[in-house]
C-alpha positions in Angstrom: -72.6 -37.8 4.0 -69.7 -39.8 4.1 -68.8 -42.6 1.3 -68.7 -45.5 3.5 -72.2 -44.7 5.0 -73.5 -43.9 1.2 -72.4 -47.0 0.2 -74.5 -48.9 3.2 -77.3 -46.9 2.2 -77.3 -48.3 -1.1 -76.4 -51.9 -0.2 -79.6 -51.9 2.3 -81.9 -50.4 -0.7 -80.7 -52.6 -3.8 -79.2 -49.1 -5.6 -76.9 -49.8 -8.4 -74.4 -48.0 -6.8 -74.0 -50.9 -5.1 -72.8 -53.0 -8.3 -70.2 -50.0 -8.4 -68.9 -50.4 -5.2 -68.1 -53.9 -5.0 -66.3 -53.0 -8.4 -63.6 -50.7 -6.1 -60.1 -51.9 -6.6 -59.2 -54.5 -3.3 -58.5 -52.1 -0.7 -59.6 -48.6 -2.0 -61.1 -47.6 1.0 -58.5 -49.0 3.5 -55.9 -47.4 2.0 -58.3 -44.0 2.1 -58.6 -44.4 5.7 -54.7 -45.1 6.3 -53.6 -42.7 4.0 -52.0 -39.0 5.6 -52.0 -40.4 9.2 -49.0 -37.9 10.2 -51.0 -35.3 8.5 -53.8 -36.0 10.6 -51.4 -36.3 13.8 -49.7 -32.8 12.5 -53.1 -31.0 12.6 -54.2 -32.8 15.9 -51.2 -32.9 17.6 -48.2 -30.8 16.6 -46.2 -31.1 19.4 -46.2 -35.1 19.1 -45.4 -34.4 15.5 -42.8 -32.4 16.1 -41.6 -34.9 18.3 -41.4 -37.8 15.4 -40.1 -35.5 13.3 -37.0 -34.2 15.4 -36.3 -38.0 16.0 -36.5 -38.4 12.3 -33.8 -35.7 12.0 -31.8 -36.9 14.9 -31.6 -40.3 13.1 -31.1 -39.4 10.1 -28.1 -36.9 10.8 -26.3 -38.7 13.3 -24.4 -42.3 13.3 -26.4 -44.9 15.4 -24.0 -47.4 17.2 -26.7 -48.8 19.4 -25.9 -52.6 19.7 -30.0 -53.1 21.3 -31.1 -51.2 17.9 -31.9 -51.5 14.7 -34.1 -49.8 11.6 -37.5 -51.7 10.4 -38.7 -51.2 7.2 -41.6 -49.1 5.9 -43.9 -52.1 4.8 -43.7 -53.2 9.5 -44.4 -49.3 10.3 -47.5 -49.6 8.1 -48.7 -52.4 9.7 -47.5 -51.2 13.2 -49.4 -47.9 12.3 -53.0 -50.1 10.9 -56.1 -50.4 12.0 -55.3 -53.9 13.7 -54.1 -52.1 16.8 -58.1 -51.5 17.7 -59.1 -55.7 17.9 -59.6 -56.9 21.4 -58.9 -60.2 21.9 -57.4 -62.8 24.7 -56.5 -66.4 24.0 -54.2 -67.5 20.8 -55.7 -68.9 17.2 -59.3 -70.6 16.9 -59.6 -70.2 20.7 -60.7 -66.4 21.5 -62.4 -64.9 24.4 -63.6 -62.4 21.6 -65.8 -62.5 18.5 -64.6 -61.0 15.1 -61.2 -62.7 15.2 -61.3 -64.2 11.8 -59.1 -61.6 10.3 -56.6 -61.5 12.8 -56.4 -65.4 13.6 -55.5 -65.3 9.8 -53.0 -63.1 10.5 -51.6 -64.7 13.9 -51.3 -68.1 11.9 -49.4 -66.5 9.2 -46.8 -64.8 11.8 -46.2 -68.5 14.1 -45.6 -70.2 10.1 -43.7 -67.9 9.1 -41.4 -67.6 12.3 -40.9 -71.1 12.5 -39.8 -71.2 8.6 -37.5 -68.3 9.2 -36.3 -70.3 12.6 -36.0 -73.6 11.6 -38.7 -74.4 14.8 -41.6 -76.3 15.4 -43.5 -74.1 17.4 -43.3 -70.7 17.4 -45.2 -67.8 20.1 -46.0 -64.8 18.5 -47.9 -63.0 21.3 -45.2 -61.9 24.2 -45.3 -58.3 23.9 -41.1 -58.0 24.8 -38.2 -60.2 24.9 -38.2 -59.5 28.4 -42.0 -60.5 28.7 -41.0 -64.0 26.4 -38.0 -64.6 28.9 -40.0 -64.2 31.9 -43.2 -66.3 30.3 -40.5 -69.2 29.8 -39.7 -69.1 33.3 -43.2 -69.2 35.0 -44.0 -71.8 32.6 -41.4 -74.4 33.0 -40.5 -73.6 37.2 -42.1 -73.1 40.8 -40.9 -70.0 43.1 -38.1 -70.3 44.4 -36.6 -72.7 41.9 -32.9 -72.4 41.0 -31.9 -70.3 38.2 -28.5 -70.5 36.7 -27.6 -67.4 34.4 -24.3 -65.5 33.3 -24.4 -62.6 35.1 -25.4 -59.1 34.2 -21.9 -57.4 34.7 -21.0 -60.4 32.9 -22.7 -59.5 29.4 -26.0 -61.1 30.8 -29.3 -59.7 30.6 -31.2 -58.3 33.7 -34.1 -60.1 33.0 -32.1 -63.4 33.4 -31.9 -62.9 37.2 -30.8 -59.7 38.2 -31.7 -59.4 42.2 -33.8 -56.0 40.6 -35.6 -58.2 38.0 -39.0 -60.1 38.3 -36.9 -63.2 37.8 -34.7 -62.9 41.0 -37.6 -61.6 43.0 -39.5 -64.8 42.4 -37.0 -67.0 41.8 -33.4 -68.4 43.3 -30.9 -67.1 40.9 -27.4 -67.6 40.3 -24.5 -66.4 37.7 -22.1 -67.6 35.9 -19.4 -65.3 34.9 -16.6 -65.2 32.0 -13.1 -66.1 31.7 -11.1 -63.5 33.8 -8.2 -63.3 31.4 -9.7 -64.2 28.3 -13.3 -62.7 28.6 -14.7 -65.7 26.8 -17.0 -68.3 28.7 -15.6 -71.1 29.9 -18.1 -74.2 29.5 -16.2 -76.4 31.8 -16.5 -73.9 34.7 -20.3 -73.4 33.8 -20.4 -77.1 34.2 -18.9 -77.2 37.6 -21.3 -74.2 38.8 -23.7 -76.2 37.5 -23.3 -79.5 39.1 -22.8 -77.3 42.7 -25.8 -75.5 42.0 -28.0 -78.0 40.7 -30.4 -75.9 38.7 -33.8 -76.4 37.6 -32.9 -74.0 34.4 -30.4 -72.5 32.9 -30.0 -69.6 30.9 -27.8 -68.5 28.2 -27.8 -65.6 25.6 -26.1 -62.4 26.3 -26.7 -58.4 25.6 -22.4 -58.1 26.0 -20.9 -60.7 24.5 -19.1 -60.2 21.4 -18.1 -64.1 20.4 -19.9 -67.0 19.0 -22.3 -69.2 21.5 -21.9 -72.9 22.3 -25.4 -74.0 22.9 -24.9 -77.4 22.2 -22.3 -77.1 25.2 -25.1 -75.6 26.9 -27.5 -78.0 26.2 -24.8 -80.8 27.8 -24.7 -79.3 31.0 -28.5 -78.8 31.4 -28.7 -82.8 30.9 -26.1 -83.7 33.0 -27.6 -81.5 35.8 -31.7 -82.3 34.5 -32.3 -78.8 33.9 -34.4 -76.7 30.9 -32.5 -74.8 29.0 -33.3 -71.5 27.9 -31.8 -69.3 25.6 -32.2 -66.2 24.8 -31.1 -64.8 21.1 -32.4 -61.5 21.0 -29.0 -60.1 20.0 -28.3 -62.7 17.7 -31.6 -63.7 16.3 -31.5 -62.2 12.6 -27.6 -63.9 12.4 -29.0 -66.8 13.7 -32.1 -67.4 11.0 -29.3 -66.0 8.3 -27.0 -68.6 9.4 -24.2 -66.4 11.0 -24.5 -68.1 14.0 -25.1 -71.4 15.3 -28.7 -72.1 16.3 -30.0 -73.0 19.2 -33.4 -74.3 18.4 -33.0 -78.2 18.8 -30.3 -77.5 21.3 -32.8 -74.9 23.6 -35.9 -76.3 25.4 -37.0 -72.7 24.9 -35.5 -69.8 22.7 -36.5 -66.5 23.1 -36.0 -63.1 21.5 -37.0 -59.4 21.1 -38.1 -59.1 17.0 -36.6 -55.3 17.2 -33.0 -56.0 18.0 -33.3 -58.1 14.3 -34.6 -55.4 12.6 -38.8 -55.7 12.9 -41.1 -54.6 15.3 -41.3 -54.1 18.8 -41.8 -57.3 20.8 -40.8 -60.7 21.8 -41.0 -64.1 20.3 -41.0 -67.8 21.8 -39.6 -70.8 19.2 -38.9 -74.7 20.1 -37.4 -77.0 18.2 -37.5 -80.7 18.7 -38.6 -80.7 22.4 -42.2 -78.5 21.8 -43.7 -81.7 23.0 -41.8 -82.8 25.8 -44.4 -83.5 28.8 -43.8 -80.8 31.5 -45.2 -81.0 35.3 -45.7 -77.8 37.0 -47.9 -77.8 40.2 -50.3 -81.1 40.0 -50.6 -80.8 35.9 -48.4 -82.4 33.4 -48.5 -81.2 29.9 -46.7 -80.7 26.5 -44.8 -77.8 26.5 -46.1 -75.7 23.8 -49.2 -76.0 26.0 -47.5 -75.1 29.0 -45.9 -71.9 27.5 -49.0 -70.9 26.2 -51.1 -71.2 29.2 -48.1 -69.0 31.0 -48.3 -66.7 28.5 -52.3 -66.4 28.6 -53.8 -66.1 31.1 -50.8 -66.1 33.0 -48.4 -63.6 32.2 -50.7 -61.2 29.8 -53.7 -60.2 28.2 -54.3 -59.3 25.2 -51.9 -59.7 22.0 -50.9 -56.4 20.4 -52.5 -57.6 16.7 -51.0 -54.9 15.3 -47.0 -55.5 16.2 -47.9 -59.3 15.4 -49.1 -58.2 11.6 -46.2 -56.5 11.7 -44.2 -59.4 12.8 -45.4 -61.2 10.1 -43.9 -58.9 8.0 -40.8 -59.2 9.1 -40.4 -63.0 9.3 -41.0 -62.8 5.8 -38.5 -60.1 5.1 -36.0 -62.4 7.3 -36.9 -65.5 4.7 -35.0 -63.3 1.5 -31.6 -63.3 -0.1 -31.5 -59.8 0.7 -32.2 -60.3 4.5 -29.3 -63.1 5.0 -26.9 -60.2 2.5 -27.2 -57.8 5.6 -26.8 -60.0 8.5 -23.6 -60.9 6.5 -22.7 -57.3 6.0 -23.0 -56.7 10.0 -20.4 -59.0 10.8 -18.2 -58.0 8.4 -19.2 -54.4 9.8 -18.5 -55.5 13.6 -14.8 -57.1 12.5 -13.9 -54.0 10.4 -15.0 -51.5 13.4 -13.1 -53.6 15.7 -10.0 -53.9 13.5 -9.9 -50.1 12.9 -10.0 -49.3 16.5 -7.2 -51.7 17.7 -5.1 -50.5 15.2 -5.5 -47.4 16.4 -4.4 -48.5 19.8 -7.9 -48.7 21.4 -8.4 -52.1 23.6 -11.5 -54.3 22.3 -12.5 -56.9 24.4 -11.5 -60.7 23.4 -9.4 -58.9 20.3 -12.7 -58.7 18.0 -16.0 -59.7 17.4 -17.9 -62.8 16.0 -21.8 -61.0 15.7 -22.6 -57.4 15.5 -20.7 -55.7 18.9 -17.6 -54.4 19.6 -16.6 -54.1 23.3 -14.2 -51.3 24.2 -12.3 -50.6 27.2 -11.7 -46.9 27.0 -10.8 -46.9 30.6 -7.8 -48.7 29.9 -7.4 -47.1 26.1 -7.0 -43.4 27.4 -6.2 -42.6 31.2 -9.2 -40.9 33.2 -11.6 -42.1 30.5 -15.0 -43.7 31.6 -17.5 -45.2 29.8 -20.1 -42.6 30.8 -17.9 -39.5 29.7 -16.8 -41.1 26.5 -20.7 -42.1 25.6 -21.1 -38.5 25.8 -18.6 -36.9 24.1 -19.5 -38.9 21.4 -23.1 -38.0 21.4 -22.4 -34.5 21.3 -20.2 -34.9 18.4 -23.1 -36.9 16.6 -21.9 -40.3 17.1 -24.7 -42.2 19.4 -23.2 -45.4 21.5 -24.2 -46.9 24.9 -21.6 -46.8 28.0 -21.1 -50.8 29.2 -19.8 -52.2 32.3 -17.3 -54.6 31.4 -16.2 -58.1 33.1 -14.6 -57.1 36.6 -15.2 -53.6 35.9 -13.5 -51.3 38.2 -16.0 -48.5 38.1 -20.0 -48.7 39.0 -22.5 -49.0 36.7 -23.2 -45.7 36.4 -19.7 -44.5 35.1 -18.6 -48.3 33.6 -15.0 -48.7 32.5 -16.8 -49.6 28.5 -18.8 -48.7 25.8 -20.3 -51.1 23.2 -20.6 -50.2 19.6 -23.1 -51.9 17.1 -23.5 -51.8 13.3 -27.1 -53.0 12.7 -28.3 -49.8 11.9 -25.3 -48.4 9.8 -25.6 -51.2 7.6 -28.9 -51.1 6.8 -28.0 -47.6 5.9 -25.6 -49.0 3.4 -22.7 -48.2 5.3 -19.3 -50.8 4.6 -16.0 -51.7 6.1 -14.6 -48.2 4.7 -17.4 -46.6 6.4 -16.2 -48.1 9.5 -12.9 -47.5 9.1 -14.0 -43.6 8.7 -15.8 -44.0 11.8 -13.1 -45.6 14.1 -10.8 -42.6 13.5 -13.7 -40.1 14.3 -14.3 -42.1 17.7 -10.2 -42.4 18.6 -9.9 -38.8 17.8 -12.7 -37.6 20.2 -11.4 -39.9 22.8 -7.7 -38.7 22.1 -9.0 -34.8 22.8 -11.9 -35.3 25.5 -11.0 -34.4 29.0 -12.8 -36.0 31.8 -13.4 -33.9 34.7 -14.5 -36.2 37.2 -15.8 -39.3 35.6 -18.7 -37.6 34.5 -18.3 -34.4 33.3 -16.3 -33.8 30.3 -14.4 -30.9 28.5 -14.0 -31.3 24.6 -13.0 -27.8 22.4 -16.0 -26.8 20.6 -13.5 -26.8 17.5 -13.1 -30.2 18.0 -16.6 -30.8 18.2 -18.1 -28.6 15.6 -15.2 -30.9 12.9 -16.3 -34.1 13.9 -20.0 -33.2 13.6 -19.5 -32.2 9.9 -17.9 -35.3 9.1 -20.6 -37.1 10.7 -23.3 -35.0 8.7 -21.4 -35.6 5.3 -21.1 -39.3 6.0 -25.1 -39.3 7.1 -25.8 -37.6 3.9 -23.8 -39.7 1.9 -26.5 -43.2 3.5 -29.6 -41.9 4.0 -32.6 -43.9 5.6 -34.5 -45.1 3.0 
């Protein structure tokens, strides 16, 4: 018979063994029950096991330059992997659609305190299951269809869920972009301003997935009162330099702000904070209320259902990892990364985008760094040699999206992994040298000597070996 049901035996017939049982060490039989979970999946499911583990091995001998990624620690995969993933629930804390919520309104309330200690905020949203779901909950909640969006645009260094024509945003609403400076590459505040005034909009939006410099929002925040506008900005990039104090912040400057929690090193989903405006009285439709109200009614029942309990444990986790010494170490370490990488790569005659980097990306023009390269080809070759990036279209890129004249280059992962400026250094040379030797053959297709390839990949393996994931 199984323990737990032995031990309900016993409580409904007054055995001693009950005595004994409520004598078990606090959590004895939850960790039982989590225990060996890829064991379990390994004799269910092999081929899904083999699966995690070939991405375990792919990570772990490879150099991830993903700007969008990042590593979570252990203690946010156990909670992501807990038995909190099973609760059903709609509404947010003390008002459920469900019973049996005490445990997990416990653990909601824990994630909003801790995000707002970690952000500086007021208020704080743990539910949105995406930054992208966050973004778009912000929206709903503060505008009426059609309303005018103002956003930088995508080929800009925007985000597509900021307005792109494919996006649920410029489906519903009336968007339009700002861009960057054509020469310098950097935003120009004034021009925003005089968009802005032409445009009238009822919100604006800035943040940015391609922008390597530091972010005015207090410029922002000028324009969207001059023109009576929200503003909304989305940090999901910058979010762990932000709450480190690497970048400026935009929570009393924002209406909204908005993030993903991955891109800053927890789980996956999004996150809404507000600083000093979470009461400001909002009229949508026939109903004025504060805005913390507004954005929760927009996020539920509005936008979605029920919260994903298990990411927001595991959320809480993270904003509590984000409060320590150790946290705002490695968010100073990325930078320092970022402005090494870049360093190492114009010295080696490679052109980077506005000459460096203030946050953790390094835009690369490899079009104009070696003739006939493209973005697509050189993301590519670099794979194959072991060195994961992302192709980018650039500002007034030449070349469609699906080639791109770019590539972007993050260190969020390779710093967690211990890696330092003379990492990057080692790294820039491996990526010039590829790139020096790669032939495109039509944009697309590429010929590299498997010589060449075969030297680079045991450099990368040694240097993987050398900063394991731990």
């Amino acid at each position: 018979m199984d323990r737990d049901v032995v031990g309900l035996a016993a409580a409904r017939s007054g055995h001693p063994a009950v005595e004994a049982l409520d004598k078990r060490p606090l959590g004895t039989e939850a960790d039982r029950y989590h225990s060996g979970l890829l064991a379990q999946l390994k004799n269910e499911d092999p081929l899904v096991y083999e699966g995690i583990v070939e991405e375990y091995r792919r990570v772990s001998e490879t150099i991830q330059l993903i700007a969008a990624e990042n590593r979570c620690s252990r203690a946010v995969l156990a909670a992501l992997g807990s038995i909190l993933q099973n609760k059903t629930t709609e509404g947010f804390v003390g008002n459920r659609f469900h019973g049996g919520c005490q445990v997990v309104d416990r653990l909601e309330q824990l994630a909003i305190e801790r995000a707002k200690a970690a952000f500086g905020a007021r208020y704080a949203n743990v539910q949105p299951h995406s930054g992208t779901a966050a973004n778009h909950i912000a929206f709903t909640a503060l505008l009426e269809p059609g309303d005018r969006i103002l956003h930088m645009a995508l080929d800009q260094g925007g985000h597509v869920s900021h307005g792109a024509s494919v996006s649920f945003t410029g489906r519903f609403f009336s968007t339009y972009a700002y861009s960057v400076d054509r020469s310098s590459y950097l935003l120009d505040y004034e021009q925003i301003r005089c968009l802005a005034r032409q445009i009238r909009p009822r919100l604006i939006v800035c943040g940015a997935s391609a922008y390597p410099r530091l972010i005015d929002f207090a410029a922002f925040r000028s324009i969207a009162d001059e023109v009576g506008a929200y503003l909304v900005a989305d940090i999901s990039h910058i979010a762990g330099l932000i709450a480190a104090g690497q970048h400026p912040s935009p929570i009393d400057q924002a209406h909204v702000t908005t993030t993903s929690t991955y891109k800053p090193g927890g789980p996956r989903g999004g996150l809404i904070l507000m600083g000093k405006d979470y009461d400001t009285p909002v009229k949508v439709g026939n109903k004025t209320r504060p805005m913390w109200e507004q954005i929760e009614k927009a996020t539920f029942p509005g936008f979605q259902g029920t919260p994903y309990l298990n990411n927001i444990a595991a959320k809480a986790v993270f904003f509590r990892e984000m409060a320590t010494d150790q946290y705002r170490y490695l968010q100073a370490r990325i930078i320092e990364n970022a402005r090494a990488l870049a360093e190492a790569l114009i010295a080696d005659g490679m052109q980077v985008l506005t000459g460096g980097t203030d946050n953790h990306m390094v835009l690369v023009n490899v079009a104009a760094s070696r003739p006939g390269m493209t973005g697509l080809v050189a993301q590519r070759a670099l794979e194959d040699c072991g060195i994961v990036i992302n192709m980018n279209r650039l500002p007034y890129d030449p070349l469609p999206q699906s080639i791109t004249s770019g590539i972007r280059l993050g260190t969020p992962v390779v710093t967690r992994n211990g890696m330092g400026p003379e990492q990057m250094s080692i790294i820039a040379k491996m990526v010039v040298k590829v790139l020096s030797e790669v032939k495109s053959v039509d944009g697309r297709n590429y010929h590299l000597e498997q010589r060449m390839q075969q030297q680079i990949r045991r450099q990368v393996t040694d240097l993987c070996r050398c900063f394991p994931i731990i």
